[in-house]
Phi, psi and omega in degrees: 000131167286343170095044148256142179292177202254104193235126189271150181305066177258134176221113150270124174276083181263115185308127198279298155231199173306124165328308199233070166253190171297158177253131190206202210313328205258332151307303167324278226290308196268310173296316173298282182323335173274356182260005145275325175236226160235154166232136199243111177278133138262119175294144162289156169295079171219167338290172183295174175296306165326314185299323169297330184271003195253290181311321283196297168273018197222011172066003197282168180276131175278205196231153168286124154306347173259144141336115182231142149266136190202133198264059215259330165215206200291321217249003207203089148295135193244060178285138211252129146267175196283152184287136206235220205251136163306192149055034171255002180268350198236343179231137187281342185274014175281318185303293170323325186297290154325316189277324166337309167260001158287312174308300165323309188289320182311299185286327176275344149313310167282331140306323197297308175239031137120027203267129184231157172051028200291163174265124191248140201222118183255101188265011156218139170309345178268029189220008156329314187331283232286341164303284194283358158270345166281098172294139199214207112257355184177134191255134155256133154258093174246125179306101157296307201206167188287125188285302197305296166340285180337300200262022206274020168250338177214095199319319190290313163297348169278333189311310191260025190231341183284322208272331162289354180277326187268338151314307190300303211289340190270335181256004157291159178263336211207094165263140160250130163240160198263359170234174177267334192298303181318305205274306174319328206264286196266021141286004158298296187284354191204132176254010177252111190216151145216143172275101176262101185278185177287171198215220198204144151284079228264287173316326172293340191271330213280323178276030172279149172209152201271335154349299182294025215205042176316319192286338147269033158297320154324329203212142210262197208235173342304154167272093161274110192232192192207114173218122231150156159297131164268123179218215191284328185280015172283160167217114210272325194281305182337306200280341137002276086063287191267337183281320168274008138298313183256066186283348196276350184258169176257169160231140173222123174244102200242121218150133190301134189255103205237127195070023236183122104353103168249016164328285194310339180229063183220164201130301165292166182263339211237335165231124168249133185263129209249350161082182182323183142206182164297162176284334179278006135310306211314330148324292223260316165321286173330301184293001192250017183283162168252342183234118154319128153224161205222036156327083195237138143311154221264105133210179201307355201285287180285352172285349166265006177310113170242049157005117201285314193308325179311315183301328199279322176303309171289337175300346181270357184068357177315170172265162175236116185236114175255157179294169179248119179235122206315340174266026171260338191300345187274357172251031189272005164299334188241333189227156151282136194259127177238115223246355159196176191326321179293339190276340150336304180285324188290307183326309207289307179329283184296349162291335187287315180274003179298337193277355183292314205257184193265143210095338188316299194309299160336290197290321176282339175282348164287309198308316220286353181268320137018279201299337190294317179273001162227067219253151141003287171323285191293005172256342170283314233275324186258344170299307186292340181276352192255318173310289163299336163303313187301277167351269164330299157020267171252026160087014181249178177222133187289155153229071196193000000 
């Protein structure tokens, strides 16, 4: 025996967003980690009660007023706390208030179901609190996205997130990031860093068929599509642009529509917005596109990017035409890069004629072995390797 304490895969997880939001990074992860250890996702606190009572009169779906637990596999909880004080994303001592009562709910919550010693793993600057309120053994910070970037429109919350980032990163045991741009930036402040990029569901996607995709029997082909969140990093005029260039090709765009005015570009005949859909859609929409698009404006917000979509789009072997953003350039051999409408509109061409010409066959069995080789699995897999380094580290010996 070495005389090191025993430290087991307990993790509070608190969650950027909601559990039962799109399923995207922090689900992959936090469902694969529970099925090694145990996990307690926490949701954030949103919306605030005002927010909630706003939703509420306005005929929209609510958030539960109560505290909810939930129980979702073996290895893996879900906690929704109760709707809190507003202005907690913008002023720090409400944030502070707030997080307070995210702590209170947290520790009995970890009695409850067994949690020792836990891993406290923070996917945002605004839940910093929680270090010094949590008994804990070892703090993870995961970078999802340029934070500062992220809020640079609505100043009182970049203030206050630039300023808790810079708190967060010197006092993690552990930064995970989600890019290599990402892992540069916040190795200025913490040198124990790994870079985890975004990945692929690789077996849920690869099995799409687009046959299978009755809600775009309506609309004819070619298929230019999008499937994904809209949000302020989209860039709406590019595919715009093109649609009103292109009336023979169609666009569909599919998806939670989040911050974003579609007055301006609603109207054509020819593009359309299809709204959320389930995740278990999602595959069978895809395969029934004939060109992928990946549209993001060219800022500091996306040069730190690694795009989910991209991976889920090769597993399907598609042509892909994306913005060009540094971490995709090492995949320009597979996909196409467009930095505006007009290069959009050409890219777009040539992914169309692609299935015409030779190699076509090759270049799909590539892209889809690409996705293969960056799958989920394998990104917990280098996370729990980053997690045991950690451990040794700091005196445990993992039991994981």
């Amino acid at each position: 025996m070495n005389g090191k304490q025993r430290g087991r895969l307990d993790i509070v997880y608190f969650g950027m967003t909601t559990w039962d939001g799109i399923t995207g990074r922090a689900k992959q992860l936090a469902t694969r980690l529970g099925s090694v250890g145990r996990v307690c996702f926490v949701d954030p606190i949103t919306p605030s009660l005002p927010g909630n009572l706003l939703r509420l009169a306005r005929g929209q779906s609510t958030r539960p007023w109560r505290t909810r637990l939930e129980h979702v596999s073996d290895g893996l909880w879900v906690l929704t706390p109760h709707p809190a004080l507003p202005w907690g994303y913008d002023l720090g001592f409400l944030n502070r208030a707030n997080q307070g009562l995210v702590s209170r709910l947290v520790r009995r919550t970890a009695r409850q179901v067994g949690l020792e010693d836990p891993i406290l793993w923070i996917e945002h600057p605004l839940e910093t609190a929680q270090i010094s309120s949590l008994d804990h053994r070892m703090v993870c910070y995961h970078c999802r996205d340029n934070y500062r970037a992220f809020w640079s429109e609505v100043p009182r919350r970049q203030k206050l997130v630039e300023r808790l980032e810079e708190q967060l990163l010197p006092r993690a045991d552990v930064v995970v990031a989600a890019s290599e741009a990402l892992a540069e930036l916040c190795g200025r402040a913490n040198p124990h860093i790994y870079a985890v990029p975004n990945a692929a569901d690789f077996e849920h996607f690869a099995a799409g068929q687009g046959d299978r995709a009755p809600e775009l029997d309506d609309y004819d082909h070619p298929l230019v599509g999008y499937l994904g969140t809209v949000s302020h990093w989209f860039d709406l005029d590019a595919i715009h642009w093109v649609a009103q260039r292109r009336p023979a090709w169609t666009f569909v765009i599919i998806g939670p529509v989040e911050n974003v005015d579609l007055t301006p570009y609603q109207g054509l005949a020819n593009l359309h917005f299809m709204g959320a859909v389930p995740y278990a859609r999602a595959p069978d929409l895809a395969a029934a596109f004939d060109v992928c698009l990946l549209p993001r404006r060219t800022s500091e917000l996306t040069a730190h990017m690694d795009p989910i979509k991209v991976y889920e789009y090769l597993s399907l072997g598609k042509p892909v035409v994306a913005s060009p953003m540094p971490q995709l350039e090492r995949y320009a051999d597979l996909i196409y890069l467009a930095n505006d409408g007009v290069a959009f509109e050409a890219c777009i061409e040539t992914a169309l004629a692609e299935a015409h010409q030779p190699g076509a066959t090759a270049k799909r069995e590539a892209r889809k072995a690409l996705a293969q080789a960056n799958t989920w699995d394998r990104r917990v897999e280098d996370i729990l390797n980053a997690l045991r380094e950690t451990d040794h580290r700091l005196g445990w010996e993992p039991e994981y």
